[in-house]
C-alpha positions as CSV (number, residue, x, y, z in Angstrom):
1,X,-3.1,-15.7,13.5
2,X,-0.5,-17.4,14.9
3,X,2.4,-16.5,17.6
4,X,5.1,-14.2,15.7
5,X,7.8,-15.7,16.9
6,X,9.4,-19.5,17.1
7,X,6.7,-20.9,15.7
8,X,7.0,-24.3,13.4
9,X,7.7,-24.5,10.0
10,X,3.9,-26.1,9.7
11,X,2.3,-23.4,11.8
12,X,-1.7,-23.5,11.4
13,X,-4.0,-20.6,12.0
14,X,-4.5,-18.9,15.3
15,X,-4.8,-21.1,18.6
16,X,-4.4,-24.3,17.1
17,X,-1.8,-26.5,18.5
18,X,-1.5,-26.8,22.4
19,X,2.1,-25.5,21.9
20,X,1.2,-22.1,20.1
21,X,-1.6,-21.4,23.0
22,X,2.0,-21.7,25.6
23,X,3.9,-19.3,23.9
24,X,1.1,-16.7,23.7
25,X,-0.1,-16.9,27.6
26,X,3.8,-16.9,28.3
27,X,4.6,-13.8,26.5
28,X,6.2,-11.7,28.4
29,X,5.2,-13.8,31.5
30,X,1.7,-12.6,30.6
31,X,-1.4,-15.0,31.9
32,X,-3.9,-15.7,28.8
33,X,-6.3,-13.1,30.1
34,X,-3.4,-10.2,30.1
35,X,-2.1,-11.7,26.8
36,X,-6.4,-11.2,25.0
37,X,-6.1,-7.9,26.7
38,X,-2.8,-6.8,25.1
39,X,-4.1,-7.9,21.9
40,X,-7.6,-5.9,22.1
41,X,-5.1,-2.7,22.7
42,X,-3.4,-3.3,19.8
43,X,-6.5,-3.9,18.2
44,X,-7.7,-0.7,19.0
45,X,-4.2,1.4,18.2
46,X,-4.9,-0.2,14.8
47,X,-8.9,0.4,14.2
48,X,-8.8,4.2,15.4
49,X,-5.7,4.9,14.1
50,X,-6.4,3.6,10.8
51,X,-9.9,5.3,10.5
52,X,-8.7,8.9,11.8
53,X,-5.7,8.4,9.3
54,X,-7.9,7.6,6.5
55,X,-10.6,10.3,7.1
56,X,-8.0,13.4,7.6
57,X,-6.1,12.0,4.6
58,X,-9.0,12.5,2.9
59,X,-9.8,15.8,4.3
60,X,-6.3,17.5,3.4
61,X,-6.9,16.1,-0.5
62,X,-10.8,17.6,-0.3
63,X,-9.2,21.1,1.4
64,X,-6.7,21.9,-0.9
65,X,-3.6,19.3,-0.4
66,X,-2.4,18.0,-3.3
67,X,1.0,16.7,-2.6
68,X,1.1,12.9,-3.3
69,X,4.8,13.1,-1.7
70,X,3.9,15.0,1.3
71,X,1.0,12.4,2.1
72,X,3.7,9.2,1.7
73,X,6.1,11.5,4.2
74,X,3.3,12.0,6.7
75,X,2.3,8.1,6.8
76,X,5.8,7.8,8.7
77,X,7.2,10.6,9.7
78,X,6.1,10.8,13.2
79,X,7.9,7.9,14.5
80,X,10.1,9.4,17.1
81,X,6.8,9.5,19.6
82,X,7.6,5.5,19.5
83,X,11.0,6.4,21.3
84,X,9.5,7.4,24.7
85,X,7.3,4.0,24.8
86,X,10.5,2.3,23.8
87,X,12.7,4.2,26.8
88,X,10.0,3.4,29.2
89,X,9.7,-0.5,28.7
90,X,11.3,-2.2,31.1
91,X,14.3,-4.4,29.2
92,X,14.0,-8.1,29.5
93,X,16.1,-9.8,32.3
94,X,15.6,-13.2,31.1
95,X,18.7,-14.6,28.4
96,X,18.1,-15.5,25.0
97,X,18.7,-18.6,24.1
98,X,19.0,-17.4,20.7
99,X,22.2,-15.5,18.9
100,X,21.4,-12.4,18.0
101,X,21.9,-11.7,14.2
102,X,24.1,-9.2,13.6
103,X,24.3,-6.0,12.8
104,X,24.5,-6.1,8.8
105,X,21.5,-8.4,8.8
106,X,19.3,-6.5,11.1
107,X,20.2,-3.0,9.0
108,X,19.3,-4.8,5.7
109,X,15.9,-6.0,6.7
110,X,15.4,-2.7,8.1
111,X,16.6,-0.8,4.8
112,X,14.9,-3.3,2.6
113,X,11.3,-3.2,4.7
114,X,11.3,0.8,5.1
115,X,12.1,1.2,1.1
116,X,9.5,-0.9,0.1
117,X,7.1,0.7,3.0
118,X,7.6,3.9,1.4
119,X,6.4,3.2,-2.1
120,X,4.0,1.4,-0.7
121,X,2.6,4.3,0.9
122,X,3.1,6.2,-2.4
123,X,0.6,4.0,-3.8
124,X,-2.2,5.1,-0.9
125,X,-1.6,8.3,-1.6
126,X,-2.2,8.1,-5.1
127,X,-5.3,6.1,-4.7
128,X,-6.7,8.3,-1.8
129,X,-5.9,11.3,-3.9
130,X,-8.5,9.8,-6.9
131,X,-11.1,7.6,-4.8
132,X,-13.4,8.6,-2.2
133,X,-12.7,7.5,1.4
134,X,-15.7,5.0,1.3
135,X,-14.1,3.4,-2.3
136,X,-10.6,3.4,-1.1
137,X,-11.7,1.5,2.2
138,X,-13.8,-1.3,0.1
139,X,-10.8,-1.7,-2.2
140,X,-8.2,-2.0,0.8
141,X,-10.4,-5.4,2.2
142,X,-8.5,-7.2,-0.5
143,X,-5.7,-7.1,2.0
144,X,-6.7,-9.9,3.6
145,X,-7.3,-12.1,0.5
146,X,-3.7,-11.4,-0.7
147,X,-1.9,-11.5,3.1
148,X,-3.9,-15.3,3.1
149,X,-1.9,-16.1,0.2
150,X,1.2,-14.8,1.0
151,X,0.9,-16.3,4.1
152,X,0.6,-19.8,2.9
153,X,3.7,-19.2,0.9
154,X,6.3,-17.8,3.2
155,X,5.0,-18.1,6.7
156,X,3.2,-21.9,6.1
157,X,-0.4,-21.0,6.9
158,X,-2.8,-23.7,6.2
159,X,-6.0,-22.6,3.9
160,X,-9.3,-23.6,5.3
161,X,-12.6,-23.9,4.0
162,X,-13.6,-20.9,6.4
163,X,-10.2,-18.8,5.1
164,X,-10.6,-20.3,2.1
165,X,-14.4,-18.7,1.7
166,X,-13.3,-15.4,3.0
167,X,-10.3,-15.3,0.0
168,X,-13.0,-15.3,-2.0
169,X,-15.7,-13.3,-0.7
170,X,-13.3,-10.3,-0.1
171,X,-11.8,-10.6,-3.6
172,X,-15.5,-10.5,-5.1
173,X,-16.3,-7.5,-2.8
174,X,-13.7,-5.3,-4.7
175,X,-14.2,-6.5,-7.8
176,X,-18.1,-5.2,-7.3
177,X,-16.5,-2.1,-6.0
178,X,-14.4,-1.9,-9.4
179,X,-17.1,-2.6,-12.0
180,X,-20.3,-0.8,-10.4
181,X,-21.1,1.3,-13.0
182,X,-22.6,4.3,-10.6
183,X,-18.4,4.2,-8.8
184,X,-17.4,7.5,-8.2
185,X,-14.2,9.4,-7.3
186,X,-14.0,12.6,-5.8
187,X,-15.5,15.4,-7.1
188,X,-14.0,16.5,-10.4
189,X,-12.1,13.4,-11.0
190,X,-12.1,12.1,-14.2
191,X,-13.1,7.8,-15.0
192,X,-9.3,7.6,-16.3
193,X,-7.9,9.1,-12.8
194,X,-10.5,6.7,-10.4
195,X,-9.2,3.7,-12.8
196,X,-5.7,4.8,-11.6
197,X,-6.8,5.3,-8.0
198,X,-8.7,2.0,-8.0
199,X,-5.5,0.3,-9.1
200,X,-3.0,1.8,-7.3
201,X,-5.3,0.9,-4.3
202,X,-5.0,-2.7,-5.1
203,X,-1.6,-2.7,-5.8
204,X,-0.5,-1.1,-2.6
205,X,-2.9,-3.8,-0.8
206,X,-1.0,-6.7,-2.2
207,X,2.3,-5.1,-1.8
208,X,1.4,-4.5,2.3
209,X,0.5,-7.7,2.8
210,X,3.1,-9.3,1.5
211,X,4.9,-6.8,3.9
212,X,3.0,-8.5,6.6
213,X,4.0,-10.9,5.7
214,X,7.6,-10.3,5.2
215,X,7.3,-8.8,9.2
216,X,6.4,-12.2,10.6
217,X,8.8,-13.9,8.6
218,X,11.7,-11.5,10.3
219,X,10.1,-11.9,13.8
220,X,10.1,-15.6,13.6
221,X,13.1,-16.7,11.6
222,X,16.0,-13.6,12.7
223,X,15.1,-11.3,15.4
224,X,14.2,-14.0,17.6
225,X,13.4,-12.3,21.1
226,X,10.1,-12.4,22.9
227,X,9.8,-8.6,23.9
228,X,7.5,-5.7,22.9
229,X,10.9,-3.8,22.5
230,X,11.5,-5.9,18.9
231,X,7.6,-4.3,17.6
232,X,8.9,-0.6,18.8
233,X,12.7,-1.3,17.0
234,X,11.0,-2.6,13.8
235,X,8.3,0.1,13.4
236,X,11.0,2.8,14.5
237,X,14.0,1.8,12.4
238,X,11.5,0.9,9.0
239,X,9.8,4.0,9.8
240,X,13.0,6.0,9.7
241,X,14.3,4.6,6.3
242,X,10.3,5.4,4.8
243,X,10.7,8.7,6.0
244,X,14.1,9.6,4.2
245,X,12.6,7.8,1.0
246,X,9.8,10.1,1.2
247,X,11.8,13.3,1.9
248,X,14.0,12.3,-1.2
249,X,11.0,11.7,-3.4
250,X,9.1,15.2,-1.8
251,X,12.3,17.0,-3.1
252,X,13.4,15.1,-6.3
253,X,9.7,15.5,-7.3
254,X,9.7,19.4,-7.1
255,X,6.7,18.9,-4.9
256,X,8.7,20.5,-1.7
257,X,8.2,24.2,-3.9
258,X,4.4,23.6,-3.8
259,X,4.5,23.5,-0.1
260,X,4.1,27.0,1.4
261,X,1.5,28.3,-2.1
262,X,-0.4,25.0,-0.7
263,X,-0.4,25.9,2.6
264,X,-1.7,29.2,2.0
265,X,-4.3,28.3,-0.4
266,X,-5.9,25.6,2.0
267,X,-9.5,26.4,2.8
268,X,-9.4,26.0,6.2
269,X,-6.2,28.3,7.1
270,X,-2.9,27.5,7.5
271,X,-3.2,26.3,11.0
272,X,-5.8,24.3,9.9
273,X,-2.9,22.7,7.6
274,X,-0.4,22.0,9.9
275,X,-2.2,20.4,12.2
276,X,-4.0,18.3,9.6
277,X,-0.6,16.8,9.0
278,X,0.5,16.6,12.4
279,X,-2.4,14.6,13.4
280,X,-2.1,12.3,9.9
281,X,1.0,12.1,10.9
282,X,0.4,10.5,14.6
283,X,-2.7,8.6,13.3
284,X,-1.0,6.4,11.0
285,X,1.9,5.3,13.9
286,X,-0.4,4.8,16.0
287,X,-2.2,2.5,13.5
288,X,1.4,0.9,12.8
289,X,1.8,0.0,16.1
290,X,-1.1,-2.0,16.5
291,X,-0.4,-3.7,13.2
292,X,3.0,-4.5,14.2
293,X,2.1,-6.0,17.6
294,X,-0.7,-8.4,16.2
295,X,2.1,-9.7,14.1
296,X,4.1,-10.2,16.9
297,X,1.9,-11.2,18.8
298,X,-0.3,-13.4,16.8
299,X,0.0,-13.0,13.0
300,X,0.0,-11.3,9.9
301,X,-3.0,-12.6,8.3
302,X,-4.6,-11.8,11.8
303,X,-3.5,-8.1,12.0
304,X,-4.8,-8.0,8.0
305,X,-8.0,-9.2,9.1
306,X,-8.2,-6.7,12.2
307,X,-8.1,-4.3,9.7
308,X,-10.9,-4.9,7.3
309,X,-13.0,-4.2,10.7
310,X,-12.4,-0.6,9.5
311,X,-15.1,-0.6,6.9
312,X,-17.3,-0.7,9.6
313,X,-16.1,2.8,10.2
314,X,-14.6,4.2,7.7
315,X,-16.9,4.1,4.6
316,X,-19.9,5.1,7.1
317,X,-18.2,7.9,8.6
318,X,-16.9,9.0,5.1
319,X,-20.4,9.4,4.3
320,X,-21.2,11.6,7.3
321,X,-17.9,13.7,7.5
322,X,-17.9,13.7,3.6
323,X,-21.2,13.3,1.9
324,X,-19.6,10.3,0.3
325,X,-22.2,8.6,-2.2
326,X,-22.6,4.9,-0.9
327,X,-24.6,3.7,-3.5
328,X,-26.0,0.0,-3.6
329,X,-22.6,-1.5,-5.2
330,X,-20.6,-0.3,-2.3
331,X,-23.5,-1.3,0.3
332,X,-23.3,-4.6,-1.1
333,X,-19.9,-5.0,-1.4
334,X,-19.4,-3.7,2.3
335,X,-21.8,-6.3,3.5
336,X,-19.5,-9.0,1.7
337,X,-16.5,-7.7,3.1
338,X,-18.4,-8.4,6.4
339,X,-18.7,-11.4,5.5
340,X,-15.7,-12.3,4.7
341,X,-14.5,-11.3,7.9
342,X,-16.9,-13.2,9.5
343,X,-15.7,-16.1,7.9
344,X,-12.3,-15.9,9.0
345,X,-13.3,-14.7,12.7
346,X,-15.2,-17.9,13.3
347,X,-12.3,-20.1,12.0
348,X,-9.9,-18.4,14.3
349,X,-12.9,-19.0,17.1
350,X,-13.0,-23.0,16.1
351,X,-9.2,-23.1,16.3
352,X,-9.4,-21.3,19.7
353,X,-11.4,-23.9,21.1
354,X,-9.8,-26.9,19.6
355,X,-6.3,-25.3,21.4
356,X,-8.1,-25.3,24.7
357,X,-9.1,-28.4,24.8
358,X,-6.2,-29.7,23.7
359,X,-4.7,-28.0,26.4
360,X,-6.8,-29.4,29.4
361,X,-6.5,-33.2,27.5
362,X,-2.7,-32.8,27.9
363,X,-2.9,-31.5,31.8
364,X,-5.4,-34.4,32.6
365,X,-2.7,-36.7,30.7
366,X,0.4,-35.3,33.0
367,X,-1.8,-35.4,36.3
368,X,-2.2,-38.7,35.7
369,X,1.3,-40.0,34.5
370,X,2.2,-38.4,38.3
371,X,0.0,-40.9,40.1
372,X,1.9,-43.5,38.4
């Protein structure tokens, strides 16, 4: 992935032009060793957040839950834990060299990202309410293949053979998931409802990675400013316009009357409830926040690629905390989802050390203009 912000019109994939490896090891005045290590943090938020978030979603469907609304409301609605991170970064001391956009163009994207995040998180919740954790993480690896196409079209990344392959093999792996005959949803699910599950699935895949997408484009072409601060604002601000969506849906829906007879009819108590929301709730920001800084800090087809790391855990721990039947469709298409990732890892690993040395050519070249 590339840097999120300033970054050409022709920008390439991760690490590849001397200039993009500059502005990542000077983030923040970071050295490229603290700038890798910011990124594996926000590769973690993203990896444990998005398993735990996945797992106890599916736990409050398999207990009792059966709001679609209160699901969507939970995927956001713990955002104001982002505001003591944001109080506590230091603000940066250095001038912009950039105008600031103003205040009707900042609330727009911010109105227009949130809305869409929150029907976008509709569509999880539908497909997490009619698949089985294992399914629902095999079909969400098509993020990737659809971010990589997005990507090409509104943020300029180049297709390789390597991203290229992966496209492919990730599209294949859910389309094995899709027509494996023995594919199951949850118990008591009906072949109509998984078909509605599987395709609400997809749909919310292609319609988060073209908000990815959409994110990098903001960072890059408006926002402008090379601080954390911006990753907080954006997840804070589209978090808070999601949220009110959600509330408006919970209660336009009639769902909001369900509430307390749902509570009290959850297997595992009412406590039990609660805090099954609470943490869901936390889980998911957490996961946000590591997919908002790998945009920022390298790019969306990056932070998409992260997160198919998660049917590493995911699908396997289904099987453990659920029973979850991973039969030989979803075993192979899990190994081709690996494989796809794979794919794209190693291209982002040739491009890494193509930056590198093009980095130490144009040192050499400099030391020896100055003996001139």
């Amino acid at each position: 992935m590339q840097p999120a912000l300033d970054m050409p019109v022709s920008a390439e994939p991760i690490l590849n032009k001397d200039e993009s490896l500059t502005r990542q090891s000077s983030f923040l005045g970071l050295k490229r060793w603290q700038w890798w290590l910011l990124v594996a943090v926000n590769i973690f938020f993203l990896l444990a957040g998005q398993a735990a978030a996945v797992l106890l979603g599916r736990f409050y469907y398999d207990e009792g839950g059966n709001s679609k609304w209160m699901a969507t409301f939970v995927q956001t609605a713990a955002f104001p834990i982002l505001l003591i991170p944001l109080f506590l970064l230091p603000s940066s001391k250095e001038p912009s060299t950039n105008a600031p956009p103003s205040f009707t163009i900042l609330a727009s994207i911010y109105i227009a990202l949130g809305v869409v995040i929150a029907g976008d998180n509709m569509l999880y919740s539908i497909g997490l309410l009619y698949l089985t954790a294992t399914t629902y993480s095999l079909v969400c690896a098509t993020q990737l293949a659809f971010n990589a196409v997005f990507s090409f079209y509104i943020n300029s990344q180049k297709f390789t053979a390597l991203i290229l392959n992966s496209v492919v093999i990730l599209s294949l792996s859910a389309a094995l998931v899709a027509i494996s005959d023995d594919s199951e949803g949850p118990s008591g699910v009906s072949k109509g409802k998984y078909a509605i599950g599987f395709s609400c699935t997809l749909a919310a895949s292609a319609l988060y990675s073209l908000l990815l997408s959409l994110m990098q484009l903001s960072f890059q072409k408006v926002i402008k400013k090379e601080t954390f601060t911006v990753v907080l604002e954006m997840q804070i601000y589209t978090s808070i316009v999601a949220t009110c969506a959600s509330l408006v849906g919970l209660f336009a829906s009639g769902e909001w009357k369900t509430i307390h007879g749902e509570m009290d009819a959850f297997s595992k108590g009412r406590i039990s409830y609660v805090m099954t929301l609470v943490w869901t709730a936390v889980a998911w920001q957490v996961c946000s926040v590591g997919v908002v800084g790998l945009i920022f800090l390298v790019s969306s087809l990056f932070s998409n690629a992260i997160s198919t790391v998660s049917l590493a855990v995911v699908p396997i721990a289904s099987v453990m905390v659920f029973h979850d039947n991973m039969n030989g469709g979803k075993t192979i298409a899990m190994l081709m989802a690996f494989w796809g990732f794979a794919s794209y890892t190693y291209q982002n690993y040739l491009d890494d050390r193509k930056a590198i040395k093009a980095q130490i050519g144009s040192g050499d070249n400099r030391n020896d203009s100055s003996h001139c």
